[in-house]
C-alpha positions as a printed Julia matrix, in Angstrom:
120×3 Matrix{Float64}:
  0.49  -31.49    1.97
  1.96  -28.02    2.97
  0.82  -26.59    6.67
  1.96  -22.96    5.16
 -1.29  -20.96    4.82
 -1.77  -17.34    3.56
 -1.18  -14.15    5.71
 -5.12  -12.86    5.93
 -5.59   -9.25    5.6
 -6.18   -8.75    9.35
 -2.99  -10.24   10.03
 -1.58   -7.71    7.14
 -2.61   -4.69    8.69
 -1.45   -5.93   12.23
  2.04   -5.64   10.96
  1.45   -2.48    9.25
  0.26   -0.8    12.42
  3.13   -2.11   14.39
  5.41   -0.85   11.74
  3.37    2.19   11.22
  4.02    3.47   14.75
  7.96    3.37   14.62
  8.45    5.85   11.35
  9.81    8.96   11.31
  7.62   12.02   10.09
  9.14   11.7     6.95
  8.74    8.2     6.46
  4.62    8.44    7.47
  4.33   11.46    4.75
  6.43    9.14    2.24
  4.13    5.96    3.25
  1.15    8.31    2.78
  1.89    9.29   -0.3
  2.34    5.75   -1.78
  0.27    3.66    0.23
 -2.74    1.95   -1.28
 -5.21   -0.37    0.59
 -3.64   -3.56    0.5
 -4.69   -5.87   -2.51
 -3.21   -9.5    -4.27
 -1.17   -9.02   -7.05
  0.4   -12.07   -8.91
  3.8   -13.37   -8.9
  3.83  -16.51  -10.7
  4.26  -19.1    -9.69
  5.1   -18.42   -5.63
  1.99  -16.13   -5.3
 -0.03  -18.65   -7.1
 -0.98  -20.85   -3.66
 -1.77  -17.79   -1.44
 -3.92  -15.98   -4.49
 -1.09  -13.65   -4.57
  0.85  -11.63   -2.63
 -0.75   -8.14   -0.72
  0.94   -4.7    -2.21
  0.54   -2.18   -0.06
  2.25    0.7    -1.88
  3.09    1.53   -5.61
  5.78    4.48   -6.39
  6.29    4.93   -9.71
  7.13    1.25  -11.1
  7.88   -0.29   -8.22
  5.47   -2.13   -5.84
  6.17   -2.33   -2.1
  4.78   -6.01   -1.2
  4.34   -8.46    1.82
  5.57  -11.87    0.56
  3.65  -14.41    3.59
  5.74  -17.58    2.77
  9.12  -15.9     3.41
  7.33  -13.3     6.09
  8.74  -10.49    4.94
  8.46   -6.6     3.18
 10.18   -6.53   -0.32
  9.9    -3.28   -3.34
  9.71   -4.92   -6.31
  9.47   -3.36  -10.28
  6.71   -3.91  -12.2
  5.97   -4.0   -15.75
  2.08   -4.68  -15.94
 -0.11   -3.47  -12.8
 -1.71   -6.35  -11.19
  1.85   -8.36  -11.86
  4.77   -8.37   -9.29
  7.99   -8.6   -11.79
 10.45   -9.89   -9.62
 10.23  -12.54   -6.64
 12.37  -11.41   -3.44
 12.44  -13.53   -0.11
 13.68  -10.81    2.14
 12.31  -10.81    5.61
 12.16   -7.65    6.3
  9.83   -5.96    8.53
  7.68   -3.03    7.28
  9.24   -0.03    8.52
 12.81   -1.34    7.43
 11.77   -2.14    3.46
  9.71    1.31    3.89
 12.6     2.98    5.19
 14.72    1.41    2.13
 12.47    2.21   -0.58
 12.51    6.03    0.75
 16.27    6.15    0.24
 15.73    4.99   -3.38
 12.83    7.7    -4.04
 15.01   10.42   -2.28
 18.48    9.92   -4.03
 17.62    7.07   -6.67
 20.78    4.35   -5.04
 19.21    1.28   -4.99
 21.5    -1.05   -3.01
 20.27   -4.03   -3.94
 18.92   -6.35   -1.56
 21.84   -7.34    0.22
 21.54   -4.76    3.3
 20.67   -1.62    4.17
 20.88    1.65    2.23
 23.97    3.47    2.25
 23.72    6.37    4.32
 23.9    10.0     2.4
Protein backbone atom coordinates (compact mmCIF):
# COMPACT_ATOMS: atom_id res chain seq x y z
CA UNK A 1 0.00 0.00 0.00
CA UNK A 2 1.36 3.42 -1.30
CA UNK A 3 1.97 6.32 1.57
CA UNK A 4 1.82 8.91 -1.59
CA UNK A 5 -1.40 10.92 -1.07
CA UNK A 6 -2.85 13.75 -3.26
CA UNK A 7 -1.67 17.46 -3.12
CA UNK A 8 -5.14 19.12 -1.56
CA UNK A 9 -6.13 22.32 -3.01
CA UNK A 10 -4.90 24.34 0.00
CA UNK A 11 -1.63 22.94 -0.42
CA UNK A 12 -2.08 23.94 -4.36
CA UNK A 13 -2.58 27.42 -3.84
CA UNK A 14 0.27 27.59 -1.15
CA UNK A 15 2.66 27.00 -3.94
CA UNK A 16 0.96 29.25 -6.24
CA UNK A 17 1.25 32.17 -3.86
CA UNK A 18 4.84 31.48 -3.19
CA UNK A 19 5.41 31.34 -6.86
CA UNK A 20 3.04 34.11 -7.48
CA UNK A 21 5.15 36.62 -5.54
CA UNK A 22 8.52 36.08 -7.51
CA UNK A 23 7.09 36.99 -11.28
CA UNK A 24 7.89 39.67 -13.20
CA UNK A 25 5.05 42.19 -14.30
CA UNK A 26 4.90 40.49 -17.36
CA UNK A 27 4.72 37.15 -16.16
CA UNK A 28 1.59 38.18 -13.48
CA UNK A 29 -0.32 39.87 -16.66
CA UNK A 30 0.58 36.55 -18.72
CA UNK A 31 -0.56 34.28 -15.56
CA UNK A 32 -3.66 36.52 -15.41
CA UNK A 33 -4.60 36.11 -18.57
CA UNK A 34 -4.51 32.26 -18.54
CA UNK A 35 -5.11 31.35 -15.14
CA UNK A 36 -8.26 29.50 -14.19
CA UNK A 37 -9.23 28.37 -10.62
CA UNK A 38 -7.54 25.27 -10.19
CA UNK A 39 -9.63 22.07 -11.12
CA UNK A 40 -8.76 17.91 -11.78
CA UNK A 41 -8.38 17.04 -15.12
CA UNK A 42 -7.55 13.35 -16.13
CA UNK A 43 -4.44 11.84 -17.25
CA UNK A 44 -4.91 8.25 -17.43
CA UNK A 45 -3.75 6.25 -15.82
CA UNK A 46 -1.15 8.42 -13.33
CA UNK A 47 -3.97 10.94 -12.47
CA UNK A 48 -6.30 8.13 -11.90
CA UNK A 49 -5.22 7.60 -7.89
CA UNK A 50 -5.19 11.34 -6.98
CA UNK A 51 -8.74 11.99 -9.04
CA UNK A 52 -6.58 13.80 -11.40
CA UNK A 53 -4.20 16.22 -11.62
CA UNK A 54 -5.08 20.33 -10.73
CA UNK A 55 -4.72 22.70 -14.07
CA UNK A 56 -4.33 25.89 -13.20
CA UNK A 57 -4.05 27.62 -16.58
CA UNK A 58 -5.21 26.81 -20.22
CA UNK A 59 -3.59 28.91 -23.30
CA UNK A 60 -4.79 27.94 -26.32
CA UNK A 61 -4.30 23.96 -26.35
CA UNK A 62 -2.09 23.63 -23.86
CA UNK A 63 -2.82 23.14 -20.11
CA UNK A 64 -0.40 24.39 -17.44
CA UNK A 65 -0.75 21.52 -14.62
CA UNK A 66 0.60 20.54 -11.08
CA UNK A 67 1.46 16.82 -11.31
CA UNK A 68 1.54 15.90 -7.02
CA UNK A 69 3.34 12.48 -7.41
CA UNK A 70 6.39 13.93 -9.21
CA UNK A 71 5.81 17.55 -7.28
CA UNK A 72 6.16 19.51 -9.97
CA UNK A 73 4.62 22.38 -12.75
CA UNK A 74 4.43 20.87 -16.33
CA UNK A 75 2.36 22.66 -19.85
CA UNK A 76 0.96 19.99 -21.42
CA UNK A 77 -1.33 19.85 -25.03
CA UNK A 78 -4.59 18.85 -24.98
CA UNK A 79 -6.93 17.43 -27.35
CA UNK A 80 -10.32 17.12 -25.35
CA UNK A 81 -10.86 19.69 -22.32
CA UNK A 82 -11.15 17.87 -19.15
CA UNK A 83 -8.14 15.42 -20.60
CA UNK A 84 -4.37 16.15 -20.00
CA UNK A 85 -2.74 14.62 -23.42
CA UNK A 86 0.59 14.07 -22.41
CA UNK A 87 2.14 12.87 -18.92
CA UNK A 88 5.40 14.96 -17.91
CA UNK A 89 7.31 14.35 -14.51
CA UNK A 90 9.15 17.61 -14.42
CA UNK A 91 9.62 19.13 -11.05
CA UNK A 92 9.46 22.30 -11.68
CA UNK A 93 8.31 24.96 -9.49
CA UNK A 94 5.49 27.35 -10.58
CA UNK A 95 7.10 30.42 -11.54
CA UNK A 96 9.84 28.44 -13.62
CA UNK A 97 7.12 26.23 -15.89
CA UNK A 98 5.13 29.74 -15.92
CA UNK A 99 8.07 31.50 -16.97
CA UNK A 100 8.63 28.64 -19.76
CA UNK A 101 5.28 28.51 -21.11
CA UNK A 102 5.51 32.52 -21.59
CA UNK A 103 8.52 32.04 -23.86
CA UNK A 104 6.44 29.60 -25.97
CA UNK A 105 3.29 32.09 -26.15
CA UNK A 106 5.73 35.06 -26.91
CA UNK A 107 7.95 33.56 -29.76
CA UNK A 108 6.27 29.99 -30.27
CA UNK A 109 10.12 27.85 -29.46
CA UNK A 110 9.14 25.22 -27.44
CA UNK A 111 12.34 23.67 -26.09
CA UNK A 112 11.17 20.70 -25.04
CA UNK A 113 11.41 19.67 -21.61
CA UNK A 114 14.92 19.20 -21.24
CA UNK A 115 15.84 22.81 -19.71
CA UNK A 116 15.13 26.11 -19.85
CA UNK A 117 14.01 28.29 -22.76
CA UNK A 118 16.50 29.64 -24.96
CA UNK A 119 16.94 33.14 -24.36
CA UNK A 120 15.74 35.67 -27.38
Amino acid sequence: MSSWKPISEEQLWDLLNEGSVKLSTPEARFFEAIRVLPHKWQLDPWGKQGDGFWVVGIIGQTVLWYNDIEEGFNHSKYSNFGTIDDYWCDQNNFEYALKFLKVFADTGIDNGKTGPPTPI
